[in-house]
CHARMM internal coordinates of N, CA and C (Angstrom, degrees):
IC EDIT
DIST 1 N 1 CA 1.4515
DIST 1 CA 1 C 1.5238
ANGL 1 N 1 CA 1 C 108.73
DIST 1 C 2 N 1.4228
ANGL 1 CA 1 C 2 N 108.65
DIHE 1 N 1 CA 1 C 2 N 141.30
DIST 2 N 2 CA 1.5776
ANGL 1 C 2 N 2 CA 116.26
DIHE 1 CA 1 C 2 N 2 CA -173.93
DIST 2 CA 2 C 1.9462
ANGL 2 N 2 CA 2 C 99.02
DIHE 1 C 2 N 2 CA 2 C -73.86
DIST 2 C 3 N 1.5692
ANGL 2 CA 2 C 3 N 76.69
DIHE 2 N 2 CA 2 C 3 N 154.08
DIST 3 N 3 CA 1.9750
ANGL 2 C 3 N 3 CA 80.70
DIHE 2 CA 2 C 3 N 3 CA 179.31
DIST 3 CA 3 C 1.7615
ANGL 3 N 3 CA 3 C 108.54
DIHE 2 C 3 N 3 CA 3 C -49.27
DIST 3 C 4 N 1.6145
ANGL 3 CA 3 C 4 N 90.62
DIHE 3 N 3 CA 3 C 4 N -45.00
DIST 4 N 4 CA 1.7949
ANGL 3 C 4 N 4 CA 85.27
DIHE 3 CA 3 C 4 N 4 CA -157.87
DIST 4 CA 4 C 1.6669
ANGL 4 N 4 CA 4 C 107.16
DIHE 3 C 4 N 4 CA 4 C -71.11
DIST 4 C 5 N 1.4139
ANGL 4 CA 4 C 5 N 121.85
DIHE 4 N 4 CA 4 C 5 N -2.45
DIST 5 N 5 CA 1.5274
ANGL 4 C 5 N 5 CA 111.01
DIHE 4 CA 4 C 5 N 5 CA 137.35
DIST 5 CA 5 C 1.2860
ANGL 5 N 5 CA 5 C 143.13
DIHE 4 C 5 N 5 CA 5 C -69.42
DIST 5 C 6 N 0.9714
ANGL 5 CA 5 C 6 N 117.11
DIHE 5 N 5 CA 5 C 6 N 8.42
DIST 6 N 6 CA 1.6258
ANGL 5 C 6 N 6 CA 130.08
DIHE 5 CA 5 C 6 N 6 CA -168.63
DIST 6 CA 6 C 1.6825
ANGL 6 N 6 CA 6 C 85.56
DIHE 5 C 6 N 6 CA 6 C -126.44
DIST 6 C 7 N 1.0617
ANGL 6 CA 6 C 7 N 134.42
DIHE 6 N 6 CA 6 C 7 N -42.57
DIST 7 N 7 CA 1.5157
ANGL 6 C 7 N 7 CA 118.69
DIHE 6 CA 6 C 7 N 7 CA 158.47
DIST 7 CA 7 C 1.4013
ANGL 7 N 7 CA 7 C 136.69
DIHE 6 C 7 N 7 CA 7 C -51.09
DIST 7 C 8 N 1.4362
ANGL 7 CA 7 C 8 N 86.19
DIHE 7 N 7 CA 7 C 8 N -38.85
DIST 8 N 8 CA 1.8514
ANGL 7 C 8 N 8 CA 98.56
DIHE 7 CA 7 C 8 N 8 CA 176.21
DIST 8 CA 8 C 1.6424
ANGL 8 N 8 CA 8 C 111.34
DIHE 7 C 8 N 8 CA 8 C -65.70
DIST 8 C 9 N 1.4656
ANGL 8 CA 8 C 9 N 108.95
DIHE 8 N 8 CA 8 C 9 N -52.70
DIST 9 N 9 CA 1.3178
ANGL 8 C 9 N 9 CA 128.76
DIHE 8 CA 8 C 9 N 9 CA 173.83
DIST 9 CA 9 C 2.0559
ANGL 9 N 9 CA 9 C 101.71
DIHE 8 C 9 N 9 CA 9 C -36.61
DIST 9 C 10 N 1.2430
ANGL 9 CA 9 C 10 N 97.28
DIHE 9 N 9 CA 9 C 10 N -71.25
DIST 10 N 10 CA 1.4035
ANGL 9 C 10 N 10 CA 114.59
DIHE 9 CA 9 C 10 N 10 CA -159.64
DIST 10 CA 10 C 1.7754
ANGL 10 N 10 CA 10 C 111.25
DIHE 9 C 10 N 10 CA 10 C -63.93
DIST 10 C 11 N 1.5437
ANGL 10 CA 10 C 11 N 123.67
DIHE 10 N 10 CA 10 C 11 N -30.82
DIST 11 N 11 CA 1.7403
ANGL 10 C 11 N 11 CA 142.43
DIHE 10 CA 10 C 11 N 11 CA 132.05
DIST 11 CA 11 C 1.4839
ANGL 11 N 11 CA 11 C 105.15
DIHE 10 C 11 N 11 CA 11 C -21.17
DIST 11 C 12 N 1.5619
ANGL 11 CA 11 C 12 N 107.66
DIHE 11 N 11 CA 11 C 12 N -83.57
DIST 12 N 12 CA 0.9569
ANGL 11 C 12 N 12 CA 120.39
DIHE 11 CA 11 C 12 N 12 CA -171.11
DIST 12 CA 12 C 1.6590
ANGL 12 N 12 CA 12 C 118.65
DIHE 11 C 12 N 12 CA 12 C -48.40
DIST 12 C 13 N 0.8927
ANGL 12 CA 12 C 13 N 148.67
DIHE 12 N 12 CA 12 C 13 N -54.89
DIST 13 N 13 CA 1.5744
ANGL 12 C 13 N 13 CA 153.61
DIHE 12 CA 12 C 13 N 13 CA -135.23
DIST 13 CA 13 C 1.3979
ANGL 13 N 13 CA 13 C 88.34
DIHE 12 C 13 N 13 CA 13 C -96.01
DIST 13 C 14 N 1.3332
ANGL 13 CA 13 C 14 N 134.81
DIHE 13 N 13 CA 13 C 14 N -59.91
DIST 14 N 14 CA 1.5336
ANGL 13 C 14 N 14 CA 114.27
DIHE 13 CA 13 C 14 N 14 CA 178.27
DIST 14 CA 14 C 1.7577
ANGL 14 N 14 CA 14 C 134.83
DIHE 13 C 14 N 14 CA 14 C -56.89
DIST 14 C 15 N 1.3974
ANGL 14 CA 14 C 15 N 102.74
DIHE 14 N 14 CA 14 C 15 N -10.52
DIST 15 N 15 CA 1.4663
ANGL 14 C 15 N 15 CA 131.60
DIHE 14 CA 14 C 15 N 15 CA -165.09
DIST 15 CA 15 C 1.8341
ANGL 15 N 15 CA 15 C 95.83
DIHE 14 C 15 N 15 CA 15 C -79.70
DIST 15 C 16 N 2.0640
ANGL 15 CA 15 C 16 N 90.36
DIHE 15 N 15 CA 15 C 16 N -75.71
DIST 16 N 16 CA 1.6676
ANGL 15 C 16 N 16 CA 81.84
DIHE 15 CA 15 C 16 N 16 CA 169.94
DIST 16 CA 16 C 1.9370
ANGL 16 N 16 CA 16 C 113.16
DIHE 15 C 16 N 16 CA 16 C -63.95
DIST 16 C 17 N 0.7089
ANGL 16 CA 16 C 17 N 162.19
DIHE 16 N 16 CA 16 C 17 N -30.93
DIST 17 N 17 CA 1.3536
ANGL 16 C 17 N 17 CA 162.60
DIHE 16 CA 16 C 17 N 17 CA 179.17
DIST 17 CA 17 C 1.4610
ANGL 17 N 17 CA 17 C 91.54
DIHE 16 C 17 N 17 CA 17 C -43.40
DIST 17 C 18 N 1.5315
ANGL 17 CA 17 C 18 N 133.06
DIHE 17 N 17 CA 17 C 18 N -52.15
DIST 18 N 18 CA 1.2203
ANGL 17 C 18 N 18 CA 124.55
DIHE 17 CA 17 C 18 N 18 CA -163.38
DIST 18 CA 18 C 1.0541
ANGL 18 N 18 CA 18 C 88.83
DIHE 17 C 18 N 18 CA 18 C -74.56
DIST 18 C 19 N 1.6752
ANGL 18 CA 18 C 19 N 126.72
DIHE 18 N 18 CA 18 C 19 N -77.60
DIST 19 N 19 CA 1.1712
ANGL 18 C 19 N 19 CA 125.17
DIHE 18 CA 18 C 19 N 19 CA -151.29
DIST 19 CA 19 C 1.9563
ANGL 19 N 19 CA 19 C 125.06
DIHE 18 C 19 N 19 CA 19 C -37.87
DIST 19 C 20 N 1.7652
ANGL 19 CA 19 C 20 N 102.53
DIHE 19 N 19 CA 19 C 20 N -31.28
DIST 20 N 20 CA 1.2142
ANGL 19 C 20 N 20 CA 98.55
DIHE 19 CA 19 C 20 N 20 CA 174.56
DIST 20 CA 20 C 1.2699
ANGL 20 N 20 CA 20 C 116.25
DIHE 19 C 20 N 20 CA 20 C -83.02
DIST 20 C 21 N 1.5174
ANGL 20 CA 20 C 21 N 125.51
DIHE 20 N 20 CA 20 C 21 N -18.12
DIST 21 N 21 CA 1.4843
ANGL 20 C 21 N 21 CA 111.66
DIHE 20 CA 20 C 21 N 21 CA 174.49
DIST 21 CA 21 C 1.3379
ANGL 21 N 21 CA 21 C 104.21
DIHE 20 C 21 N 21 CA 21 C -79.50
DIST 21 C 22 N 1.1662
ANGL 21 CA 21 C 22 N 127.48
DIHE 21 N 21 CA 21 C 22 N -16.50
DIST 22 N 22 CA 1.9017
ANGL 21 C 22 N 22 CA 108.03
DIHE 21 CA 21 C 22 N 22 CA -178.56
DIST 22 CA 22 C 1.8880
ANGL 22 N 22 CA 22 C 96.12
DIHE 21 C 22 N 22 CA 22 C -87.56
DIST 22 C 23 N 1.2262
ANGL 22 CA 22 C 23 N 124.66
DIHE 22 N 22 CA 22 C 23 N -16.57
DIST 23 N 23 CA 1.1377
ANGL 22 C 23 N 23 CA 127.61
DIHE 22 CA 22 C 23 N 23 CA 165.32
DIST 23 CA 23 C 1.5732
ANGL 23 N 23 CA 23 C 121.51
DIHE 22 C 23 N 23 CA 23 C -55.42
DIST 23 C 24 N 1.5206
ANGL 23 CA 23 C 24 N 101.71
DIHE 23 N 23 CA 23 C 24 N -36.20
DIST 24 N 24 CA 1.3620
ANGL 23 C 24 N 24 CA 111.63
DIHE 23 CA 23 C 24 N 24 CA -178.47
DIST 24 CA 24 C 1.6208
ANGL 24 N 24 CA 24 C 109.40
DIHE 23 C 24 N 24 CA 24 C -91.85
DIST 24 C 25 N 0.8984
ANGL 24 CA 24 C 25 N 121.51
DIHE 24 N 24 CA 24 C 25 N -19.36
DIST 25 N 25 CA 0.9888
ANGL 24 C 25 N 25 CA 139.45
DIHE 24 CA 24 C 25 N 25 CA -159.94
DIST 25 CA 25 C 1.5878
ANGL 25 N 25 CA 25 C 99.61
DIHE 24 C 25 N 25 CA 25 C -95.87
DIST 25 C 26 N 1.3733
ANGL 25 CA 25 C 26 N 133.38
DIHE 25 N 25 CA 25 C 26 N -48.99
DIST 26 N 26 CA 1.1947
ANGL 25 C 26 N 26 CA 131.02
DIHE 25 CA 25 C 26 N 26 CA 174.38
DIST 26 CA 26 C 2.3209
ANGL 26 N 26 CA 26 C 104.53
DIHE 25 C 26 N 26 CA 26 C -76.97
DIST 26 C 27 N 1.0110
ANGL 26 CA 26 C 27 N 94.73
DIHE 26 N 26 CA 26 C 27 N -17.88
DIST 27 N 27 CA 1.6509
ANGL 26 C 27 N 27 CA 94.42
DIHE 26 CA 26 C 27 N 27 CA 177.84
DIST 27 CA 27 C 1.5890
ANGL 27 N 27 CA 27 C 98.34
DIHE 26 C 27 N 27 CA 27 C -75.60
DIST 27 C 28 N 1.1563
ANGL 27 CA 27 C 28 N 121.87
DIHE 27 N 27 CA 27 C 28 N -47.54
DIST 28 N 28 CA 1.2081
ANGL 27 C 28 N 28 CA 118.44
DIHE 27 CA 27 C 28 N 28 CA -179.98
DIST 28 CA 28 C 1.8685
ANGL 28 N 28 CA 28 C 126.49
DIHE 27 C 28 N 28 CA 28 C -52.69
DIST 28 C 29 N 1.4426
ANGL 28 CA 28 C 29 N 95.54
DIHE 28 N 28 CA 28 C 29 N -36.34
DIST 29 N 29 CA 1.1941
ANGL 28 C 29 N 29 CA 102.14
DIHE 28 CA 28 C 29 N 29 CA -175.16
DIST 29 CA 29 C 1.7462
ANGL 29 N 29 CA 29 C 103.36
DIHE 28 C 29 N 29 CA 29 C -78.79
DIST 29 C 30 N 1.1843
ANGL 29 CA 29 C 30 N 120.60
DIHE 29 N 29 CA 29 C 30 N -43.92
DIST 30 N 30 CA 1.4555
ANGL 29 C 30 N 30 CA 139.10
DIHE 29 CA 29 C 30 N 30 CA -172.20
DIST 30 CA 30 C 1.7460
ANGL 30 N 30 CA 30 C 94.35
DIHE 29 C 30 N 30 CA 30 C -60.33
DIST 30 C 31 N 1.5891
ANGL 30 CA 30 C 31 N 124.76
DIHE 30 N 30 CA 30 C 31 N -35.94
DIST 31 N 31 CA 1.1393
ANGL 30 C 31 N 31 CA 110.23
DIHE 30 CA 30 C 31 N 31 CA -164.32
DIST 31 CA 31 C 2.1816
ANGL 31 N 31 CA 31 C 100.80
DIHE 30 C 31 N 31 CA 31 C -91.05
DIST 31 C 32 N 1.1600
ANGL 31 CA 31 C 32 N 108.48
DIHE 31 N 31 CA 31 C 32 N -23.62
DIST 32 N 32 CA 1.4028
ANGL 31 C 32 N 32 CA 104.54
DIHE 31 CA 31 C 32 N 32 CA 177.96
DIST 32 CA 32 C 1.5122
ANGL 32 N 32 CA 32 C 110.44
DIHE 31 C 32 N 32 CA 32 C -69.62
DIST 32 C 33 N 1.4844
ANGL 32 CA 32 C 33 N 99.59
DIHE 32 N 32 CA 32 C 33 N -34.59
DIST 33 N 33 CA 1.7701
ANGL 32 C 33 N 33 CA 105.49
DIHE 32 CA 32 C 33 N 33 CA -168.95
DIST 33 CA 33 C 1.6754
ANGL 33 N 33 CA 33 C 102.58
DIHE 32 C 33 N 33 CA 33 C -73.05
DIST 33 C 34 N 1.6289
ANGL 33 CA 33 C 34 N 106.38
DIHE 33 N 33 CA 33 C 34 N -34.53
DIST 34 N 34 CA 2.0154
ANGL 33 C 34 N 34 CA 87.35
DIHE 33 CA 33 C 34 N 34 CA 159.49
DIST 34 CA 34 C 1.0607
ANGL 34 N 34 CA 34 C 132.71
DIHE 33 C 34 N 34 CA 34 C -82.63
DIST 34 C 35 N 1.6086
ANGL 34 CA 34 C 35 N 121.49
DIHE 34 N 34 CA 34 C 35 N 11.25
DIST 35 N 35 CA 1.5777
ANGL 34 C 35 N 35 CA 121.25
DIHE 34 CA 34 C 35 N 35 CA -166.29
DIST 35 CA 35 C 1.4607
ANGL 35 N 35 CA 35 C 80.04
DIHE 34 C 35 N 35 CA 35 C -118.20
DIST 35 C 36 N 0.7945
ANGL 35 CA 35 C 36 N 174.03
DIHE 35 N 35 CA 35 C 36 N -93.90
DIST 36 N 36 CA 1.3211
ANGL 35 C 36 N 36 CA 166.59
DIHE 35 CA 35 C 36 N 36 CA 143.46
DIST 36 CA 36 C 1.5656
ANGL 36 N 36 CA 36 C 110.77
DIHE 35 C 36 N 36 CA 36 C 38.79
DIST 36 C 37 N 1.3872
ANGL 36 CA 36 C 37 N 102.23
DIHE 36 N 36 CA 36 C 37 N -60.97
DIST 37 N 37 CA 1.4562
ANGL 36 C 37 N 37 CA 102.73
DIHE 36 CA 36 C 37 N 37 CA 166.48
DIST 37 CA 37 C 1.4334
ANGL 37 N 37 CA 37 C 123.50
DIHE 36 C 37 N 37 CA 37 C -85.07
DIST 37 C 38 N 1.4675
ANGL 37 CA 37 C 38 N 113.90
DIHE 37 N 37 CA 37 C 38 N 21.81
DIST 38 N 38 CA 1.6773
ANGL 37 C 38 N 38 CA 101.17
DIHE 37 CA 37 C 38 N 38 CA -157.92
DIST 38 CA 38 C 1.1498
ANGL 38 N 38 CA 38 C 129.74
DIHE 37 C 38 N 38 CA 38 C 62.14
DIST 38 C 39 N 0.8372
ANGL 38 CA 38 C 39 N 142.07
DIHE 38 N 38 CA 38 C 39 N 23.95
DIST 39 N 39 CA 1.2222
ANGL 38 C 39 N 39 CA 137.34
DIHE 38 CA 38 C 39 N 39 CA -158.61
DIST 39 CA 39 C 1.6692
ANGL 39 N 39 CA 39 C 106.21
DIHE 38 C 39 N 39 CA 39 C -123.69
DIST 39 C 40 N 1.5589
ANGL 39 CA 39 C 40 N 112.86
DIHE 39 N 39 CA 39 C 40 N 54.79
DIST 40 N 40 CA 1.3060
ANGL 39 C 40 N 40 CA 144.53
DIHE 39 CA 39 C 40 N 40 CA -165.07
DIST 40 CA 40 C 2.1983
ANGL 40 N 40 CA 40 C 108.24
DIHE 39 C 40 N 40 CA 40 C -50.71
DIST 40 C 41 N 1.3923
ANGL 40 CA 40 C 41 N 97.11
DIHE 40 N 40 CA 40 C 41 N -40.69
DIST 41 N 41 CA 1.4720
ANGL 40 C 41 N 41 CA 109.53
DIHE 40 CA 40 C 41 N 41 CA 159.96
DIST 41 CA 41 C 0.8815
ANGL 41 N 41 CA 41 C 133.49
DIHE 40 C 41 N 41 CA 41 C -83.67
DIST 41 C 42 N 1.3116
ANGL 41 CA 41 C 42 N 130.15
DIHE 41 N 41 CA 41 C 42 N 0.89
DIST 42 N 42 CA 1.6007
ANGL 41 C 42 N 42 CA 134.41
DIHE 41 CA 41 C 42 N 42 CA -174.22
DIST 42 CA 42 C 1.6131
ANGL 42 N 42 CA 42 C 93.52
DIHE 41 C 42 N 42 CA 42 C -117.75
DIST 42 C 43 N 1.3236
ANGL 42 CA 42 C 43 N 115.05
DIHE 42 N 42 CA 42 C 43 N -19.35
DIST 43 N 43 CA 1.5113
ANGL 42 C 43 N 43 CA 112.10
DIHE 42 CA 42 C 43 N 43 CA -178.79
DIST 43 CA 43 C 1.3506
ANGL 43 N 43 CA 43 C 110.62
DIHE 42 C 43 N 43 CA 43 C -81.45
DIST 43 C 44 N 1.5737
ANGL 43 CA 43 C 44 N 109.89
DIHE 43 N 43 CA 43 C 44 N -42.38
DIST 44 N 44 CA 1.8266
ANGL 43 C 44 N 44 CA 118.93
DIHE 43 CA 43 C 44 N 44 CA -172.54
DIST 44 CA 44 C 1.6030
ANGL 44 N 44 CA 44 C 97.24
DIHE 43 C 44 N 44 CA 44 C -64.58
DIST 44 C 45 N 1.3172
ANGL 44 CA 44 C 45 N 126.24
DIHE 44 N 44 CA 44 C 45 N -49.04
DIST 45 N 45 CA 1.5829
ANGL 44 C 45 N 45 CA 134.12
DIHE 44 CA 44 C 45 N 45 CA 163.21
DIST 45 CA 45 C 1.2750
ANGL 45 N 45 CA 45 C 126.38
DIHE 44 C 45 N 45 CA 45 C -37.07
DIST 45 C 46 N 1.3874
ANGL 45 CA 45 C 46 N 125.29
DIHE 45 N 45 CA 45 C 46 N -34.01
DIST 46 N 46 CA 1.2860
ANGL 45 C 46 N 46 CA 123.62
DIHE 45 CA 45 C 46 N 46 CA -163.57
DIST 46 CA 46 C 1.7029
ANGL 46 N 46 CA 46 C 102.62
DIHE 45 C 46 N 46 CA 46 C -116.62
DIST 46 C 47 N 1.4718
ANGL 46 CA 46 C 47 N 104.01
DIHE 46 N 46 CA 46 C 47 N -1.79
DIST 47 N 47 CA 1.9375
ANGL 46 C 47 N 47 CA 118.04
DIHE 46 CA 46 C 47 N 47 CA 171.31
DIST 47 CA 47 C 1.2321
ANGL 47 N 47 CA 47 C 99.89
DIHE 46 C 47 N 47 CA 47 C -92.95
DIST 47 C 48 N 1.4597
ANGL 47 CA 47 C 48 N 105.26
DIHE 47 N 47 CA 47 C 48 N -60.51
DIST 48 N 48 CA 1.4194
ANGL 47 C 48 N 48 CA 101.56
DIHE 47 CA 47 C 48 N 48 CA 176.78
DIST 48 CA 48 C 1.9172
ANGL 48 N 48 CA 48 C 132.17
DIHE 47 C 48 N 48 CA 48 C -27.15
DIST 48 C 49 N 1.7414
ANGL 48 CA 48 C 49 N 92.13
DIHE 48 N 48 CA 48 C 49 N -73.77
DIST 49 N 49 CA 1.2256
ANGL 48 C 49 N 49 CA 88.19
DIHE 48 CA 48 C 49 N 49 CA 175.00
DIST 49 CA 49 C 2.0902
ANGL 49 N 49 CA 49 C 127.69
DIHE 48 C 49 N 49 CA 49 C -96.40
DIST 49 C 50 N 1.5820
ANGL 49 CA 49 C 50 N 85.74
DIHE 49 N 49 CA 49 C 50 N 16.36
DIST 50 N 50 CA 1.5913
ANGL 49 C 50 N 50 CA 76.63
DIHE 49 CA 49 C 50 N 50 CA 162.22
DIST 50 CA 50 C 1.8402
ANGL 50 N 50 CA 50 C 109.74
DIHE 49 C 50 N 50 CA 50 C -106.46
DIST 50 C 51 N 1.2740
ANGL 50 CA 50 C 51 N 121.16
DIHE 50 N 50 CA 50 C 51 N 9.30
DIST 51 N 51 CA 1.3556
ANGL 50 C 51 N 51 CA 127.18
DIHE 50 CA 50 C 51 N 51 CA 136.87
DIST 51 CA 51 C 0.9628
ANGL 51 N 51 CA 51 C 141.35
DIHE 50 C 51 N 51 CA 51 C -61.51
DIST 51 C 52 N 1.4339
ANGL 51 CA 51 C 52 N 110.22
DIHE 51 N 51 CA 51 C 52 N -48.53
DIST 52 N 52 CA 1.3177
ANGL 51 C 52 N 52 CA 122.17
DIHE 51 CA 51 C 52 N 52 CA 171.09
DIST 52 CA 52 C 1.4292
ANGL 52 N 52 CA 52 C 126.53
DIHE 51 C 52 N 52 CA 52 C -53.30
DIST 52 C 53 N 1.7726
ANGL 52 CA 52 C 53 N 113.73
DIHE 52 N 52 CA 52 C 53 N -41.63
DIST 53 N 53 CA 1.7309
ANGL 52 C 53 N 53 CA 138.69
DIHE 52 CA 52 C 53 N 53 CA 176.43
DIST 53 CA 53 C 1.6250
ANGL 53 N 53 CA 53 C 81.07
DIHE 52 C 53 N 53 CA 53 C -94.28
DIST 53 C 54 N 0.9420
ANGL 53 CA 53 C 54 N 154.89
DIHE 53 N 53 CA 53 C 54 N 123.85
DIST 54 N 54 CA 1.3251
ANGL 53 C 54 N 54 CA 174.25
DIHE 53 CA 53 C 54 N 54 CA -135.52
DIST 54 CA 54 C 1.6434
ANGL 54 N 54 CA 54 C 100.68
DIHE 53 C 54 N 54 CA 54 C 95.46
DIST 54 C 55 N 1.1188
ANGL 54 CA 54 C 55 N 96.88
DIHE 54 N 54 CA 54 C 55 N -81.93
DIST 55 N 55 CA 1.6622
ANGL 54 C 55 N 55 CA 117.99
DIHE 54 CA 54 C 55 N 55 CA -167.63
DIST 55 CA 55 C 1.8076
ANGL 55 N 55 CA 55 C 95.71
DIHE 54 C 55 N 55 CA 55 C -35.69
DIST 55 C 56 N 1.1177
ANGL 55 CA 55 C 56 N 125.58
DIHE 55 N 55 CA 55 C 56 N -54.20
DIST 56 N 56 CA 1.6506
ANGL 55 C 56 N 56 CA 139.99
DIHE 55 CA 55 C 56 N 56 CA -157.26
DIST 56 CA 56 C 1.8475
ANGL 56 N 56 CA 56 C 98.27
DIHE 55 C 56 N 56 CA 56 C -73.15
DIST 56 C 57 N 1.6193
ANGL 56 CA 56 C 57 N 99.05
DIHE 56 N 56 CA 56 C 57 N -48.75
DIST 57 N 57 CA 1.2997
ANGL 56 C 57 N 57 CA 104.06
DIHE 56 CA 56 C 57 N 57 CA 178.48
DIST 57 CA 57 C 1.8677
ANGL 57 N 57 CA 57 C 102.28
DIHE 56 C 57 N 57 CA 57 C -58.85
DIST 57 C 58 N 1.1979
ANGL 57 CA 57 C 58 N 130.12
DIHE 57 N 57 CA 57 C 58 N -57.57
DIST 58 N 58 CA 1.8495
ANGL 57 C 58 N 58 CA 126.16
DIHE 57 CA 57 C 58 N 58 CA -146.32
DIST 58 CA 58 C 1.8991
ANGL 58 N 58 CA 58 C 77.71
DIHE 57 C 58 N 58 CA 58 C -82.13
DIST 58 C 59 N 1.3822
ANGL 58 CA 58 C 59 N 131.44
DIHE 58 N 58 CA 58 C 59 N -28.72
DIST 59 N 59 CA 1.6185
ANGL 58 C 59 N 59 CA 119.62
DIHE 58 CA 58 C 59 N 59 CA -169.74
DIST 59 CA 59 C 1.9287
ANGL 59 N 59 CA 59 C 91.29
DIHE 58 C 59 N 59 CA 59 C -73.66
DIST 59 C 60 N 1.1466
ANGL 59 CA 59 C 60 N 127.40
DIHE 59 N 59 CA 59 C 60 N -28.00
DIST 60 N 60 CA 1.3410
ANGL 59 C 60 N 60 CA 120.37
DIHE 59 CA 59 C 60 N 60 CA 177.66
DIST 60 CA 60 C 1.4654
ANGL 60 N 60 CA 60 C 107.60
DIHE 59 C 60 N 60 CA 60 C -70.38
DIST 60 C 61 N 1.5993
ANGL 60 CA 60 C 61 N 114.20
DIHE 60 N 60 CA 60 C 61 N -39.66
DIST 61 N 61 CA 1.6670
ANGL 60 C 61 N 61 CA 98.86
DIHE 60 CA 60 C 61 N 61 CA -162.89
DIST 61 CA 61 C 1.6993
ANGL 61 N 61 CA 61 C 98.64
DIHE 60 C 61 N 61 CA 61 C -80.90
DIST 61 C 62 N 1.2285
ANGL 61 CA 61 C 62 N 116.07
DIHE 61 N 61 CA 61 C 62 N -23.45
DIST 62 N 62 CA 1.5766
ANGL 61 C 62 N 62 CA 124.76
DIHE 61 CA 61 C 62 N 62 CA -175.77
DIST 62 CA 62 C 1.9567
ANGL 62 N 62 CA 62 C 110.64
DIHE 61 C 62 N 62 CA 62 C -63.52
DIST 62 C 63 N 1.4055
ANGL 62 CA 62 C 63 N 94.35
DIHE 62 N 62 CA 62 C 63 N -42.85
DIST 63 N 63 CA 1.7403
ANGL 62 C 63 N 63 CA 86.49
DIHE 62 CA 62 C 63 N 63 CA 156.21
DIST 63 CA 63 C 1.2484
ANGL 63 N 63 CA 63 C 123.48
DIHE 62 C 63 N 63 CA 63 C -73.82
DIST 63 C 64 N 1.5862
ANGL 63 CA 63 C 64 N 111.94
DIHE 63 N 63 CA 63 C 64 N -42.09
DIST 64 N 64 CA 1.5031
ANGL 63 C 64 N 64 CA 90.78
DIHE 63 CA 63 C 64 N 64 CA 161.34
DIST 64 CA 64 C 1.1491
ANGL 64 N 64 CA 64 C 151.84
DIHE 63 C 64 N 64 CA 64 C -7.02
DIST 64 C 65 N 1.6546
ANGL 64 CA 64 C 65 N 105.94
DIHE 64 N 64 CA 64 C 65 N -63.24
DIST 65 N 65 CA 1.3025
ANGL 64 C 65 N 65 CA 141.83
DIHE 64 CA 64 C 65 N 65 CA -166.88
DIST 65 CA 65 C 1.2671
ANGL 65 N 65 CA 65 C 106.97
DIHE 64 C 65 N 65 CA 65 C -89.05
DIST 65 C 66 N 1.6394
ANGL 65 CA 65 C 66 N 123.31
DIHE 65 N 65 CA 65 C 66 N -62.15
DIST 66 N 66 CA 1.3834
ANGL 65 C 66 N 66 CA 118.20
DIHE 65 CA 65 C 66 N 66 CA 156.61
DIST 66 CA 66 C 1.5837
ANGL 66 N 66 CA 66 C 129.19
DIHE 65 C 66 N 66 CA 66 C -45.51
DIST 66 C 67 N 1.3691
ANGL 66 CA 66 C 67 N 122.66
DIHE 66 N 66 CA 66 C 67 N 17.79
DIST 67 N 67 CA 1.4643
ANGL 66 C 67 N 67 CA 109.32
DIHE 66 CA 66 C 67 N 67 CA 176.93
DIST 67 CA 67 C 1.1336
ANGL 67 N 67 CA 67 C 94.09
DIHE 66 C 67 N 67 CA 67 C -129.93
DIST 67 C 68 N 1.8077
ANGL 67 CA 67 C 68 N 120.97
DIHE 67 N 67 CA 67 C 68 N -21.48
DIST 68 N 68 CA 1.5508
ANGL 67 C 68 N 68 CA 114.69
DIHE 67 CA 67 C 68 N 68 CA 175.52
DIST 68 CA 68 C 1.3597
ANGL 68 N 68 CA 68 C 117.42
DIHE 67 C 68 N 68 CA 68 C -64.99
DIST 68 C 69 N 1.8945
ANGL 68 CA 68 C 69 N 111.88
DIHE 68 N 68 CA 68 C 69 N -37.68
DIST 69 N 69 CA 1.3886
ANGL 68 C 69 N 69 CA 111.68
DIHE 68 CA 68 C 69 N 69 CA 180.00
DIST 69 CA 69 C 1.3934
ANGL 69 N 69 CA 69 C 120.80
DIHE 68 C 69 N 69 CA 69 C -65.45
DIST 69 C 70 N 1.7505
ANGL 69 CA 69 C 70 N 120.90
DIHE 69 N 69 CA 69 C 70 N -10.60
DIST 70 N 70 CA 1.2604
ANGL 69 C 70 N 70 CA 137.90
DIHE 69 CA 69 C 70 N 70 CA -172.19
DIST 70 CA 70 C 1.8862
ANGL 70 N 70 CA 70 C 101.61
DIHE 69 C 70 N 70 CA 70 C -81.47
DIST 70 C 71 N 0.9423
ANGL 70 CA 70 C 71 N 108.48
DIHE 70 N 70 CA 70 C 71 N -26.59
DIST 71 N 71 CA 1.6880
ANGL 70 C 71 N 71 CA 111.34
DIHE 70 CA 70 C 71 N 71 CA -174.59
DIST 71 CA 71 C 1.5509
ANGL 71 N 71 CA 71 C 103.96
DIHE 70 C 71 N 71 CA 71 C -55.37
END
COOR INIT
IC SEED 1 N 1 CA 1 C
IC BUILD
């Protein structure tokens, strides 16, 4: 693999890393602000799938990483 793939790679992985902690980070807030209001289904909904796009995001940076150590 050319260097400037191992650059792109190495750019990349801190970028999504942010993006899923402010991801998690806004699920968190979204899930207190419906339990607060009761709003017991809009909370299991908004954990649900901001777990789910978390989870997909760290399985993307984890190949990342697993294909760099493969070089």
């Amino acid at each position: 693999m050319r260097t400037s793939h191992w650059l792109l790679f190495l750019i990349a992985i801190p970028f999504i890393l942010l993006f899923a902690f402010s991801l998690f980070n806004a699920m968190v807030r979204d899930v207190f602000n419906y339990v607060s209001h009761l709003d017991l289904g809009m909370a299991y909904t908004s954990c649900c799938g901001g777990l789910f796009t978390v989870w997909f995001l760290l399985l993307a940076v984890w190949l990342m990483i697993n294909r760099l150590r493969h070089l």
